[in-house]
C-alpha positions in Angstrom: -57.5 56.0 29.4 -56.4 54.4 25.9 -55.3 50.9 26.1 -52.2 49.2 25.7 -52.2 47.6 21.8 -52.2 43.9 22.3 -48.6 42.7 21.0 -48.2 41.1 18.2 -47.3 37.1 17.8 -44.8 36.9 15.2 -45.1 33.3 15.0 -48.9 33.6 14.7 -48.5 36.2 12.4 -45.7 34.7 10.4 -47.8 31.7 9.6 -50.9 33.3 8.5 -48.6 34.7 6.0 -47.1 31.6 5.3 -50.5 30.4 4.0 -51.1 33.0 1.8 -48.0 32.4 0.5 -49.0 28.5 -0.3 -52.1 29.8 -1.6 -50.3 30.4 -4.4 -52.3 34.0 -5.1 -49.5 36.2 -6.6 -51.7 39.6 -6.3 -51.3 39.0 -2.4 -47.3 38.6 -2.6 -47.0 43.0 -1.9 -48.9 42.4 0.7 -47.2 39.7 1.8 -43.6 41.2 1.4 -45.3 44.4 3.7 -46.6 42.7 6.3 -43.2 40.8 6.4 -41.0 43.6 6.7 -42.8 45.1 9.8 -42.8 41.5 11.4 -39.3 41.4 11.1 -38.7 45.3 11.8 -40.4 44.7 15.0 -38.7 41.4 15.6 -35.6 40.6 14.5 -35.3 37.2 15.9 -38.2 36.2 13.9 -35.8 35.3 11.2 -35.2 32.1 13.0 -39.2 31.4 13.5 -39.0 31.6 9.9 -36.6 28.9 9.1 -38.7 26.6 11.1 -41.6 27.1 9.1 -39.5 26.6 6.0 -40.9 29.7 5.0 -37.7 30.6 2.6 -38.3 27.5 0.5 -41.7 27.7 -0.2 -41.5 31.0 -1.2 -38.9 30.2 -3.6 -41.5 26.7 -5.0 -44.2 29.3 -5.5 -41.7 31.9 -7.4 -42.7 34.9 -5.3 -39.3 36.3 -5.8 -40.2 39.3 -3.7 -40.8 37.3 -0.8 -37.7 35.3 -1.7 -35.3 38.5 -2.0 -36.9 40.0 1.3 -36.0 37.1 3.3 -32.6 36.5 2.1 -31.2 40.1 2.9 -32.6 39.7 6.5 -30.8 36.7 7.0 -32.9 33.3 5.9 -31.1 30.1 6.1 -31.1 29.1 1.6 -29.8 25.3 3.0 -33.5 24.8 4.4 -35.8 22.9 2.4 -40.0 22.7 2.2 -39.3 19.2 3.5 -36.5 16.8 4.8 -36.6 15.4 1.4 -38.0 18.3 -0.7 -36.3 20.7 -3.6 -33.6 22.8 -2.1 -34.2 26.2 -2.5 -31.8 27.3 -5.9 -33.5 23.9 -7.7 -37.0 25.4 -6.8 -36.0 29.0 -8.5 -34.8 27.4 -11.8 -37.7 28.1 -14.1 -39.2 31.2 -12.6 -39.9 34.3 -14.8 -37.2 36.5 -15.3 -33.8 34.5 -15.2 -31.6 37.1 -14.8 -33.1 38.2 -11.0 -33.4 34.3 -10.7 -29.9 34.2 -11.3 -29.0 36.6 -9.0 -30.9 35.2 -6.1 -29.1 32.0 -6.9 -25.5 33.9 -6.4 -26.9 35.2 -3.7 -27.9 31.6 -2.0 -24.6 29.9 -2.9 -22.6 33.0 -1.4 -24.8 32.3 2.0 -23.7 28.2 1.5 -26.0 27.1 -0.6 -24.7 23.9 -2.4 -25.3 24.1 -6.1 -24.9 20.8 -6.1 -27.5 19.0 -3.4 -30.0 16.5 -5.4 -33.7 16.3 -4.2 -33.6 12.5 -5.4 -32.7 11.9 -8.6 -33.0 15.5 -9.5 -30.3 18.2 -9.3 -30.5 22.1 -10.1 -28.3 21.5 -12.5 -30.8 19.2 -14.5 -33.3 22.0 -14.1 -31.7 24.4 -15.2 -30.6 22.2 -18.3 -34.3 21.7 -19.0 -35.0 25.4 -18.7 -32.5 27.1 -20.7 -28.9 28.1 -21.3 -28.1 31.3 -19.0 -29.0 29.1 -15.8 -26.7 26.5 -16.7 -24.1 28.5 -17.4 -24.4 30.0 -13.6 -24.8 27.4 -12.6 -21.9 25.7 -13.5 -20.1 28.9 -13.0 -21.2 28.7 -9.0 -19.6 25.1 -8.4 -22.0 22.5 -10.3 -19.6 19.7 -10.5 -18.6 17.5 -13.8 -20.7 14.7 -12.0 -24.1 17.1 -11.9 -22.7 18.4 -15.3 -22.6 15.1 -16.6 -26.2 13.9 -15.7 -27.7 16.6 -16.6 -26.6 15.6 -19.9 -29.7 13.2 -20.5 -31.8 16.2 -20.0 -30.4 18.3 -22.4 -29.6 16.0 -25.2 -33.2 15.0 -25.6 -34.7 18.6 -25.3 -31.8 19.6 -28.1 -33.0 17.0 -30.4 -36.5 18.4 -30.2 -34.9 21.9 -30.6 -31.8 21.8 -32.3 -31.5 25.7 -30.7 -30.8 24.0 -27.0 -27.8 22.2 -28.4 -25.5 25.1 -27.1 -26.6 23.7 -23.7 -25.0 20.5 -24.5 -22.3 22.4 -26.3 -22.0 24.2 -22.1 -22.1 21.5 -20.4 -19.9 18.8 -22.4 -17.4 21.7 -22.1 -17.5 21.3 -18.4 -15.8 18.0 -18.0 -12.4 17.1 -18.2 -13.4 14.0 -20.2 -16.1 12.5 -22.6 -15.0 8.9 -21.8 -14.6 9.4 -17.9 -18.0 7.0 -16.7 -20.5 8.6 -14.2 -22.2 7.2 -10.9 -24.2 5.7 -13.1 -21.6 3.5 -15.1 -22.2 5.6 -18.3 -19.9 8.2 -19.9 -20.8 11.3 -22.0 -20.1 9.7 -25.1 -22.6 7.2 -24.3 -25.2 9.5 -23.2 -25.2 11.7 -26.0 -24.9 8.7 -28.3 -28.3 6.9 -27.3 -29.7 10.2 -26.8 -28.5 12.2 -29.5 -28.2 12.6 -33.2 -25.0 12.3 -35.3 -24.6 16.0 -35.1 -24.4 16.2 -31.6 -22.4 13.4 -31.4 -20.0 14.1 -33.7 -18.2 16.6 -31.6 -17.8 13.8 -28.4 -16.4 11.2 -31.0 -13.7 13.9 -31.9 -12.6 14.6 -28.3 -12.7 10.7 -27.2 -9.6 9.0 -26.6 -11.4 5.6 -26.5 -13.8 5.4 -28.9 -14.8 1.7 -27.4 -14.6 2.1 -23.8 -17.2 0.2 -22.1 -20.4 1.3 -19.3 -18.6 0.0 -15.8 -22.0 -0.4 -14.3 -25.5 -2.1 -14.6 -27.4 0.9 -16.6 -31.2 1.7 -18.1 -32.3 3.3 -20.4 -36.5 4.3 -20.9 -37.3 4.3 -24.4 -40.1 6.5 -25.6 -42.5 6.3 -28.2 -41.9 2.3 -27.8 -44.9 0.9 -25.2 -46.6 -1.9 -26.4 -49.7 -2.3 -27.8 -52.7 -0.6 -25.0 -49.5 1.7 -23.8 -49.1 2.2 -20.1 -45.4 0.7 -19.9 -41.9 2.6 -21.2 -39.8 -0.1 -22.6 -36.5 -0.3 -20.5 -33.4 -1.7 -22.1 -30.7 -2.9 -19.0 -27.3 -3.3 -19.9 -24.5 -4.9 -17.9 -20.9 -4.0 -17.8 -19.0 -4.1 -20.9 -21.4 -2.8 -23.3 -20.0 0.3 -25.8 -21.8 2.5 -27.3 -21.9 0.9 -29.9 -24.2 -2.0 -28.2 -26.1 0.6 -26.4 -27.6 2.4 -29.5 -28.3 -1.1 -31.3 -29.9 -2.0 -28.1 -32.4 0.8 -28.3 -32.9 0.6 -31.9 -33.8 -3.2 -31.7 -36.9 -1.5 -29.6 -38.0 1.0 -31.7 -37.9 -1.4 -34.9 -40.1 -3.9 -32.6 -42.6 -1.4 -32.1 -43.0 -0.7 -35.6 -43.2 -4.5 -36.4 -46.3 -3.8 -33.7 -48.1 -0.8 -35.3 -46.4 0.0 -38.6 -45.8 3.6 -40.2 -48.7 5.0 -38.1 -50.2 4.0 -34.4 -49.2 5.0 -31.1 -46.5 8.2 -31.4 -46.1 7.1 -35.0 -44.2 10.1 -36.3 -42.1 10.3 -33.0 -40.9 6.6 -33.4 -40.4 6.6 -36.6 -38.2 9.8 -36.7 -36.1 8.6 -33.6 -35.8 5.4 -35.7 -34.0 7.8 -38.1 -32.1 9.6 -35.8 -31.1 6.0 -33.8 -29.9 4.3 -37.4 -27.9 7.3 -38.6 -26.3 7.2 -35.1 -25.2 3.6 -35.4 -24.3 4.1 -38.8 -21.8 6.8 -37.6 -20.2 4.8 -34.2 -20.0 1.9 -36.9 -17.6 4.5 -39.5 -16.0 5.5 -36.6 -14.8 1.8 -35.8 -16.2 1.9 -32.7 -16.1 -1.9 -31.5 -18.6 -4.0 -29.9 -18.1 -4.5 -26.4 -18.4 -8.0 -24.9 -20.6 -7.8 -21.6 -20.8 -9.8 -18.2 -24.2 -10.8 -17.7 -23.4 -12.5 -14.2 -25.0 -15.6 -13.0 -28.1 -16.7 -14.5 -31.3 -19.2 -14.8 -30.6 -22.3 -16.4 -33.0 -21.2 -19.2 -31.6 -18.2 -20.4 -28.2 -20.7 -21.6 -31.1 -23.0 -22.6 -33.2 -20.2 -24.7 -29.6 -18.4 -26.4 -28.8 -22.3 -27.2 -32.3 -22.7 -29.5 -32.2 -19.3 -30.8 -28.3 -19.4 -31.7 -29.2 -22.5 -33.9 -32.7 -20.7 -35.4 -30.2 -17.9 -36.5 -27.4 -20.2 -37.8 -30.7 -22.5 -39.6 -31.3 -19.3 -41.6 -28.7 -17.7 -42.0 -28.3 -14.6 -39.1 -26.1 -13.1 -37.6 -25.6 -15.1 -34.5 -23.0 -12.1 -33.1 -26.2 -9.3 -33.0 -28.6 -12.1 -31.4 -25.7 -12.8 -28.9 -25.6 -8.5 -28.4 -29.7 -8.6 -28.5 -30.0 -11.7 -25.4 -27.4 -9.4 -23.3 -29.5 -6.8 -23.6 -32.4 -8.8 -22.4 -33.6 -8.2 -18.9 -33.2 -10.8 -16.5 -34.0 -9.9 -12.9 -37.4 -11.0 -11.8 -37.8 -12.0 -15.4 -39.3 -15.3 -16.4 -38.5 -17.8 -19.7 -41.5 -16.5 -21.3 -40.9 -13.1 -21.4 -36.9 -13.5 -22.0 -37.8 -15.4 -25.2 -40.4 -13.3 -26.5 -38.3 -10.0 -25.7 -35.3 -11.8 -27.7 -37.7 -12.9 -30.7 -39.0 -9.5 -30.9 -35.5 -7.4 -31.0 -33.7 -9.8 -33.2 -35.9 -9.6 -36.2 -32.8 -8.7 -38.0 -31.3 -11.9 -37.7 -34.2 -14.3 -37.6 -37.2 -13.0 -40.1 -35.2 -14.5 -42.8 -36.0 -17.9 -45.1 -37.7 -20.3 -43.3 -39.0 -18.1 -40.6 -40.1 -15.4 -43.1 -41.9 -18.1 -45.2 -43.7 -19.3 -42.7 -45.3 -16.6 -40.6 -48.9 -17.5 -41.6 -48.9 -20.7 -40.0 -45.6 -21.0 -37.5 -46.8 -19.1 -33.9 -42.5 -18.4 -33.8 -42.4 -16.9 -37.2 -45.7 -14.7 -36.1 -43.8 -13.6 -32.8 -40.4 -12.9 -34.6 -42.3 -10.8 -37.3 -44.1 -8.8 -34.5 -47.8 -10.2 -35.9 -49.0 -10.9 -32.3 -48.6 -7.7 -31.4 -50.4 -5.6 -34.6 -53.5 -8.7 -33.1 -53.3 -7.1 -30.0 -53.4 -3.6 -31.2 -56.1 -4.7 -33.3 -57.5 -6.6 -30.3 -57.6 -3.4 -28.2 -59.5 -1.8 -30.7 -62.6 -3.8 -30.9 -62.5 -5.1 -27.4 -60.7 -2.7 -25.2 -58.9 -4.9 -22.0 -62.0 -6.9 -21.8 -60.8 -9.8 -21.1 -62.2 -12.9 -23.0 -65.7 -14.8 -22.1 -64.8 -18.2 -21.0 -67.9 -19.2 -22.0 -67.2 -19.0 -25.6 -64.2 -21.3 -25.5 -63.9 -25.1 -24.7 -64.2 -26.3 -21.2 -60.1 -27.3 -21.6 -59.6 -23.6 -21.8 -61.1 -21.8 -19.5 -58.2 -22.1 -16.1 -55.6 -20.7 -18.8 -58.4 -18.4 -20.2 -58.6 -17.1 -16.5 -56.0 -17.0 -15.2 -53.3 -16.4 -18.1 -52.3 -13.7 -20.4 -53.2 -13.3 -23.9 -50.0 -12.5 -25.5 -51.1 -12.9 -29.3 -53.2 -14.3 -31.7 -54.7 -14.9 -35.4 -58.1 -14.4 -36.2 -60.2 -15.7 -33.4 -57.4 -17.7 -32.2 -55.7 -16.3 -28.8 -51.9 -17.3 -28.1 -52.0 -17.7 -24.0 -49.2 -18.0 -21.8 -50.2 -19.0 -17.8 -48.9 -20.0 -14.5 -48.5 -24.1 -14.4 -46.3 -24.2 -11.7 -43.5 -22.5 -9.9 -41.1 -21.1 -12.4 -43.1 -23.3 -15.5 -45.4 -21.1 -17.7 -47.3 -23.5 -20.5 -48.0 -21.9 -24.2 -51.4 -22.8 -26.1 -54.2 -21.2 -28.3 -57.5 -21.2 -27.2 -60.0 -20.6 -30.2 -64.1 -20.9 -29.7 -63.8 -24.4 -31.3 -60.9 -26.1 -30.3 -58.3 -25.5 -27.3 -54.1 -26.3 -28.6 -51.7 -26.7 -25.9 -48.5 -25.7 -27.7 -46.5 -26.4 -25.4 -46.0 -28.2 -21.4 -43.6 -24.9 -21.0 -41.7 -22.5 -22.7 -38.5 -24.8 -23.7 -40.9 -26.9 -24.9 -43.0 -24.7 -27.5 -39.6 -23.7 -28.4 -38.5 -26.8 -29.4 -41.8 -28.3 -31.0 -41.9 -24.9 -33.1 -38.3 -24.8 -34.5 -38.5 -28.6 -35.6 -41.5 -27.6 -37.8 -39.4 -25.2 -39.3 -36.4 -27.8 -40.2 -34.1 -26.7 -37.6 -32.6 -29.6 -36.1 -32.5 -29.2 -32.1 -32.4 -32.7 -30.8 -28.6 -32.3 -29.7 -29.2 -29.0 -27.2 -30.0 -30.3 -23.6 -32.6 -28.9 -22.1 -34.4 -29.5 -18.6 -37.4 -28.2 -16.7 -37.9 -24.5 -16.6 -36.0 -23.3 -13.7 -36.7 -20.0 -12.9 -38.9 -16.9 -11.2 -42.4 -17.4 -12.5 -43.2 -16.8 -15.8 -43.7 -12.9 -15.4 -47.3 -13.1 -16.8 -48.3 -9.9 -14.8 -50.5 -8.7 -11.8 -53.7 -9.8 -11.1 -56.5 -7.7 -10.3 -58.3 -9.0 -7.3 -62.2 -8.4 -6.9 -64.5 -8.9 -3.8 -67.3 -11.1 -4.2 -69.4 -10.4 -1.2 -72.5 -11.7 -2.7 -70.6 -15.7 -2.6 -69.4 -16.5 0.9 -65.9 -18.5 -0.1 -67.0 -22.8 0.2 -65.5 -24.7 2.6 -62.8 -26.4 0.1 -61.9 -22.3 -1.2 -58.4 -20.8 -0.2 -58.7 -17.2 -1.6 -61.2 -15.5 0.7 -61.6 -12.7 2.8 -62.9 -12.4 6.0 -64.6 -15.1 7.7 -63.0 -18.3 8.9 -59.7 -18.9 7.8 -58.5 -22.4 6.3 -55.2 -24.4 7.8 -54.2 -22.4 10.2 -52.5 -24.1 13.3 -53.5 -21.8 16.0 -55.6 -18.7 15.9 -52.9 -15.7 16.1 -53.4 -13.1 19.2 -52.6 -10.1 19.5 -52.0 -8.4 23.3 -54.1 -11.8 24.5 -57.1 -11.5 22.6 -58.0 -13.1 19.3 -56.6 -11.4 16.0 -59.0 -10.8 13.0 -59.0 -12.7 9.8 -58.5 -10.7 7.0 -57.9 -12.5 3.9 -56.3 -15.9 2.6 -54.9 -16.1 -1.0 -53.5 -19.3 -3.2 -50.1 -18.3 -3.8 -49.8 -21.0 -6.3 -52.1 -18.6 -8.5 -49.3 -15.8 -7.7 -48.3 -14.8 -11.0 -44.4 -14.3 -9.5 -44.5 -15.6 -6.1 -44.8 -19.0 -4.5 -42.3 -20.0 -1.9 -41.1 -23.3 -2.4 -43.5 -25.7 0.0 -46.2 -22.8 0.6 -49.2 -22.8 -0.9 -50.9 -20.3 1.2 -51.3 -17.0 2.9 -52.9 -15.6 5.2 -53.2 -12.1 6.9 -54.6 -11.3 10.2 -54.9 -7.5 12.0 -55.8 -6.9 15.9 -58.6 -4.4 14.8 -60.5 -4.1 11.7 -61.1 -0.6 13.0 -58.1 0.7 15.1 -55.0 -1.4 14.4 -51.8 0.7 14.5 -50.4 -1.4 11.6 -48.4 2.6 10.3 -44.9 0.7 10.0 -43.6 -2.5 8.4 -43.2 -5.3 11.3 -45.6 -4.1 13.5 -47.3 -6.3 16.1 -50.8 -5.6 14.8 -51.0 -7.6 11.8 -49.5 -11.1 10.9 -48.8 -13.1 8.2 -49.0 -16.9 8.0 -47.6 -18.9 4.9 -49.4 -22.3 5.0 -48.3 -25.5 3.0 -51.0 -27.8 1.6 -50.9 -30.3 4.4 -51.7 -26.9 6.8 -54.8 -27.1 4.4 -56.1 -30.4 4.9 -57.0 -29.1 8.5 -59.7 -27.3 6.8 -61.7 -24.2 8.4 -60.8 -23.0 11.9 -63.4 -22.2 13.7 -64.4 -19.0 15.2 -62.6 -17.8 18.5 -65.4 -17.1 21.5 -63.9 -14.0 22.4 -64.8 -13.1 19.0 -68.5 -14.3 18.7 -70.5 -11.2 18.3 -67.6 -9.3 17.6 -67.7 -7.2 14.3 -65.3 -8.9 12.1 -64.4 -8.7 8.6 -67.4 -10.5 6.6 -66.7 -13.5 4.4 -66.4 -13.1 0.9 -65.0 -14.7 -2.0 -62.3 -13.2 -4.2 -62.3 -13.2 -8.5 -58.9 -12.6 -9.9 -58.7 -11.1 -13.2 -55.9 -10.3 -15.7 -54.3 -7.1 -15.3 -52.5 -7.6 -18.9 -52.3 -3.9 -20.3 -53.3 -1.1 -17.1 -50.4 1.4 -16.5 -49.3 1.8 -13.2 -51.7 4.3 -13.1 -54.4 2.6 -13.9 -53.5 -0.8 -11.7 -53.1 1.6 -8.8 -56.9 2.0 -8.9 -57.3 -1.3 -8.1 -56.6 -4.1 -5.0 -53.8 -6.6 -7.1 -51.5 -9.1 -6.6 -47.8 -9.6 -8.2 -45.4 -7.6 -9.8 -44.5 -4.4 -7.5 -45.6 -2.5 -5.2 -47.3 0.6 -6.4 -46.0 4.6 -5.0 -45.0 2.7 -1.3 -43.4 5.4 0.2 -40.2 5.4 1.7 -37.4 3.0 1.0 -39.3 -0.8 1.8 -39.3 -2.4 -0.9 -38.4 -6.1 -2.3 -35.3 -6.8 0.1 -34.7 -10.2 -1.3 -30.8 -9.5 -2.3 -29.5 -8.8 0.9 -25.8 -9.4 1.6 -26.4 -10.8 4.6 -23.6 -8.3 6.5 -26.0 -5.7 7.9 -25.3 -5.3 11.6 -29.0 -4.6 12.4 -30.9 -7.6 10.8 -31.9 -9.1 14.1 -33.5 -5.7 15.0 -37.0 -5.9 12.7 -37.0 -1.9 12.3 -34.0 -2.3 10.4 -35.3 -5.4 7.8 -36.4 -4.5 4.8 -39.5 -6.5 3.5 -39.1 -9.5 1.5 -41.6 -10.5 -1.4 -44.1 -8.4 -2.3 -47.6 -10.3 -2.8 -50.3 -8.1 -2.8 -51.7 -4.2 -2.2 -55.1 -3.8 -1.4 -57.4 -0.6 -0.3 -60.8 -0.7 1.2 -62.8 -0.8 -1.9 -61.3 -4.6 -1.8 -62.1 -5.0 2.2 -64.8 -2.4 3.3 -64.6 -3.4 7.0 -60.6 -2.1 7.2 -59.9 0.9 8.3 -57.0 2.3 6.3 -57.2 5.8 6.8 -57.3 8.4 4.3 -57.1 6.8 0.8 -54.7 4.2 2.4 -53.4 1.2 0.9 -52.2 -2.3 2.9 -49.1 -3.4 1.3 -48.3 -7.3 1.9 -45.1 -9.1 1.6 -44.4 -12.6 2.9 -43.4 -11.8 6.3 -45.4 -8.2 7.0 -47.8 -6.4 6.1 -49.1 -2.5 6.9 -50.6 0.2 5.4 -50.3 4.2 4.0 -51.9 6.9 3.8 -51.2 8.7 0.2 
């Protein structure tokens, strides 16, 4: 007697499919589109099974446009995406071989109710099809992109047309889409303004000839990246902010101040040399034009701010006015400046670096051989770094070499300059106070007790009379000298008088902290007046405990399996605790001392490699972040789900603390009042 064949599991068979699929293996996809036609000839329903597995979308992010037109005809939900926050389905065609068939599948997704408009992020179909070519945007648009999509997509396409003047009928499309060039985005910024800082004078000639207000201003804080422009060892994108009230105008000045900054720092050749300098060309015929055009200079808000940016415009407005600037473009350069999270050092040295213009003139011009200012206006410290990296690489410099007076700034500063042998240093004094010196192997120079200071002391020796501007203390965020990397010295248990340590016996704690009645673990302690951004006022100190080196459950921020104690310098004079009983014989993380070293130059790329503390946290996932500028009218903030972190201190992996069980390439991510880790 035959036997009955065994039925078939669609959802079994379904995702065996589904991995070929994700294989990526385009001689399978006939296969594939066989085997799925008799699944779904068999079972109908099946159609629903394959919305679950998101089958529709990753078919459409691996292009198999077979698979993609199979499923749609028998019904396959195009409003499902590979993940909750993955590309929707049309965004994921865009760029797959044969537009005109892509094209179609698209009209076929928006007429099942698509939305041509849904962003994955900061990305929009609409920007991918910009990037990709002219007969997708124009469906695009044509299927209900709206003039908001159109115009972001605009700083997509205005770059990629100045690299090929042949995609300017893209811009041509798109700027043809909106109602009006002047009409300001989400994003503050208008079409005029995009194409201007993007753009060359022939594509923005057009926009200047449909405004009807050449000098209307950005309505909101905005950014800009600027290529071609990192500093000396790369790994950063300049960013230029602008606040409210800027024109176009001030925009493309802005940027240009960059690109003439870097070319103080490498000259004609260097890092993208032929890029920067033909953008440079590009940026200065732009300005040239808005400037014909009478377009005005706007006259921004910059909000509340330190006492030392007032205190730095007042010194540098009377530097200008000694010799004979233009104190209007240093008052457009200091608005441009960053401020958020931004100490005095690097607000000055920004300003001194864009406003060559109207400070390498007379006595600052004469005197760049011998005035540290002058050698900072003219860009010279940054050709010595370039020059620096060279020779050296990063290495940072032996301590040994250089006087005994030198060696804590040597350490734990940032060399942001130098002639010769000679290396300008900026470091951490206190809270908000950077001091300025030069460290050479025969002699150690402090320049100056803080920034306001150096300032001072260097325009008198270039005649400018300064005794009548006030100026106080640096108030301020730290001096912004960047991360530190942090390094585990197991081979030196941490001395009884140490604060950064790991493992072992903490210092100044009040009471051992317990978790579920038994004895937390002590992970690591670190001197937060060594933080190069953060030191709460009155803390010195903090320190991090877990329940479990091996099998905490510290997944989410404010979980009960780690805590964090900030401890002020009389919490220190307690010295060591000692050891818990219940954890005598217990395996605990082992005591070790901890080196800092300058992270001055790594990427994010490259600092991600490493356990560091300061500046941000690096690819945290999800939306924690620094939640210092709360409003203080969310409904939830008693519930500590709801909370976002405040202050960012340190991110560390298990290359840092072996003994910690972080998972799969984890990270443990530490703010001042939580701490937990990821999995990446």
């Amino acid at each position: 007697m035959a036997r009955t064949p065994k039925p078939v599991d669609p959802t079994k068979a379904l995702r065996k499919l589904l991995k070929l699929v994700r294989d990526g293996d385009a001689s399978e996809e006939a296969g594939v589109v066989a085997e799925l036609t008799a699944v779904l000839d068999a079972s109908p329903a099946a159609i629903t099974t394959l919305d679950g597995l998101r089958f529709l979308p990753h078919a459409a992010q691996m292009r198999r446009l077979d698979v993609v037109e199979l499923l749609l005809a028998r019904g396959a939900d195009p409003r499902v995406k590979a993940s909750d926050d993955g590309y929707p389905c049309i965004a994921a065609l865009i760029g797959a071989p044969d537009s005109a068939r892509v094209i179609a599948l698209i009209e076929r997704m928006v007429a099942r109710g698509a939305d041509p408009n849904e962003r994955s992020g900061r990305t929009s179909a609409l920007e991918q099809a910009a990037d990709v070519g002219l007969a997708e945007t124009d469906a695009l648009l044509r299927l209900g992109a709206s003039e908001a999509a159109a115009l972001a997509a605009l700083h997509i396409a205005v770059p990629a047309a100045v690299r090929d003047p042949e995609r300017a009928a893209i811009v041509e499309r798109l700027l043809a889409h909106l109602a009006s060039v002047d009409a300001p985005g989400e994003e503050g910024l208008s079409a005029l303004h995009i194409v201007a800082v993007h753009g060359t004078p022939e594509l923005l000639a057009p926009v200047l000839a449909r405004s009807g207000d050449l000098g209307h201003e950005v309505t909101a804080a905005s950014e800009f990246n600027v290529g071609a422009c990192s500093p000396p060892g790369g790994g950063l994108v300049p960013q230029v902010r602008f606040a409210p009230g800027c024109t176009a105008r001030d925009l493309v000045a802005a940027v240009l101040e960059v690109h003439e900054a870097a070319i103080a720092w490498y000259g004609a050749a260097g890092y993208e040399g032929p890029q920067r300098l033909e953008r440079h060309a590009q940026l200065t015929a732009v300005l040239a034009l808005l400037s014909a055009r009478g377009v005005p200079h706007g006259a921004p808000e910059r909000g509340e701010l330190p006492p030392f940016v007032a205190e730095v415009d007042a010194l540098l407005a009377r530097l200008a006015a000694h010799v004979g600037g233009d104190p209007e473009a240093l008052r457009r350069t200091a608005a441009a400046a960053p401020i958020e999270d931004t100490g005095p050092w690097s607000y000055s040295s920004v300003i001194l670096e864009r406003a060559r213009t109207s400070l390498l003139r007379g006595a600052v011009a004469a005197h760049t051989g011998d005035s540290w200012l002058a050698h900072i206006v003219a860009g010279d410290h940054r050709r010595f770094l370039v020059a620096r990296h060279e020779q050296h690489g990063w290495k940072p410099p032996q301590a040994e070499n250089y006087p005994e007076a030198a060696r804590r700034p040597l350490a734990n500063g940032v060399v942001v300059g130098g002639r010769g042998e000679a290396l300008l240093l900026v470091w951490r004094h206190a809270e908000g106070i950077g001091r300025i010196g030069v460290a050479a192997p025969d002699s150690f120079v402090a320049l100056g007790d803080d920034i306001l200071d150096f300032l001072r002391r260097e325009l008198r020796t270039l005649g400018v009379a300064v005794d009548d501007i006030a100026t106080g203390p640096v108030q301020g965020p730290g001096a912004g000298f960047g991360p530190q990397v942090l390094r585990a010295d197991r081979e030196t248990p941490p001395r009884p008088e140490q604060i950064d340590r790991i493992g072992g016996l903490p210092r100044g704690i009040r009471e051992w902290p317990e978790f579920d009645g038994k004895p937390m673990h002590h992970v690591l302690t670190l001197d937060l007046r060594e933080h190069p951004y953060h030191c709460p006022p009155g803390v010195r100190a903090l320190a991090l405990f877990v329940s479990s080196p091996m099998e905490h459950e510290a997944y989410t921020p404010y979980n009960d399996h780690t805590r964090v104690l900030l401890l002020t310098d009389a919490d220190l004079e307690r010295g060591e605790h000692p050891l818990p009983v219940a954890l005598a014989g217990v395996e605990t993380v082992a005591p070790a001392s901890v080196r800092r070293e300058n992270a001055a130059g790594m990427g994010e790329r490259e600092l991600y490699k490493h356990s560091f503390v300061g500046g941000d946290p690096i690819w945290l996932q999800g939306d924690e972040g620094d939640g210092d500028e709360g409003d203080g009218d969310d409904e939830d903030e008693d519930d500590d789900g709801a909370r976002p972190p405040h202050s960012f201190v340190l991110q560390f992996d298990e290359s840092f603390i072996s003994e910690l069980n972080l998972g799969d390439m984890g990270i443990m991510y530490v703010f001042t009042d939580t701490a937990w880790f990821q999995c990446h």
